[in-house]
N, C-alpha and C positions, 0 to 999 in steps of 0.2 A: 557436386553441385551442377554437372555437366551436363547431366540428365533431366536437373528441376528444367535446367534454363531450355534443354531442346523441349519439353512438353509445353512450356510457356509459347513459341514460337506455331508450335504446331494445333493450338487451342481455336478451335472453330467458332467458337461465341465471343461476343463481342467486349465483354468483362473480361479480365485476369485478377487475381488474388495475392500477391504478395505475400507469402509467409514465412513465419522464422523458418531459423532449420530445426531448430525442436520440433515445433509444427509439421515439418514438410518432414521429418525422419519417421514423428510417432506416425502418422498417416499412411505413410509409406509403408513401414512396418505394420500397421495393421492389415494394410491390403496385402503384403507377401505372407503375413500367415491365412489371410482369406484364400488366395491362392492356394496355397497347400493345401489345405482341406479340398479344395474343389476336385484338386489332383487326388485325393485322397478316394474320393467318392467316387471319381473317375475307375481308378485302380478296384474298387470292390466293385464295381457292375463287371469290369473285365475280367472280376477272377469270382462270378457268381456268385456274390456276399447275399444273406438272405436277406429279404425285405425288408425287415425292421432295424435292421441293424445300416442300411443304406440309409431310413429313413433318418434315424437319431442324430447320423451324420449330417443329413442336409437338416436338420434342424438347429444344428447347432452352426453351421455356415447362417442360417437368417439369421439364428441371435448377432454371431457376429457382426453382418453387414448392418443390423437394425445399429449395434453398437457404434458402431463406423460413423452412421447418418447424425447419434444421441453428437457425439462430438463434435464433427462436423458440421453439425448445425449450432452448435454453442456456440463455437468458435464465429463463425459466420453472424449470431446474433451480436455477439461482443464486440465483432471488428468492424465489419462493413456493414452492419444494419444502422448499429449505433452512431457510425462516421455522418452515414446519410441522412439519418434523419437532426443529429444536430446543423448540419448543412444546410438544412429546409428542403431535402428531396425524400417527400413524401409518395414518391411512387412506389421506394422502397417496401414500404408496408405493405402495397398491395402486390408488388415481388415475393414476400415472405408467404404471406397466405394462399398465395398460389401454388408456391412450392411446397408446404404443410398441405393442403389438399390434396395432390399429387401422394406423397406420403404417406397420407392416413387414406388410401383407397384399401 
């Protein structure tokens, strides 16, 4: 938990997120296997892996991270969109659609 709380501290925007440790474990775990892959891909350009076979790799690093984002943004619609707008902070919405645009570029 040492670690959630020193990223919390070191967070440059002006939001933080609160979340379980289920939440902050599966997350976590999703980004150390996105990690390896990248090390993965890293390791075949160094040892001259052919083309296609780099590429499949980094194609399967987007699915991941795409996957990352499917959750992460669920998660974010259910907790803190949902908080806000039963609140009456309607900015939220146009928070959401900003970051969906940003996304679907």
């Amino acid at each position: 938990m040492e670690a959630k709380e020193q990223t919390k501290e070191t967070t440059c925007c002006h939001k933080t997120k609160e979340r379980s440790e289920k939440e902050y474990r599966d997350l976590i775990n999703r980004l150390n296997r996105i990690e390896g892959q990248v090390r993965g891909i890293k390791g075949m350009v160094e040892k001259d892996a052919y083309c296609t076979d780099i590429l499949i790799q980094v194609a399967a690093v987007n699915a991941a991270l795409n996957s990352f984002n499917k959750v992460l943004l669920a998660n974010h619609i259910r907790t803190c969109v949902a908080q806000d707008i039963r609140a009456g902070k309607e900015e939220t919405i146009d928070e959401l659609v900003a970051a969906l645009q940003k996304l679907m570029k």
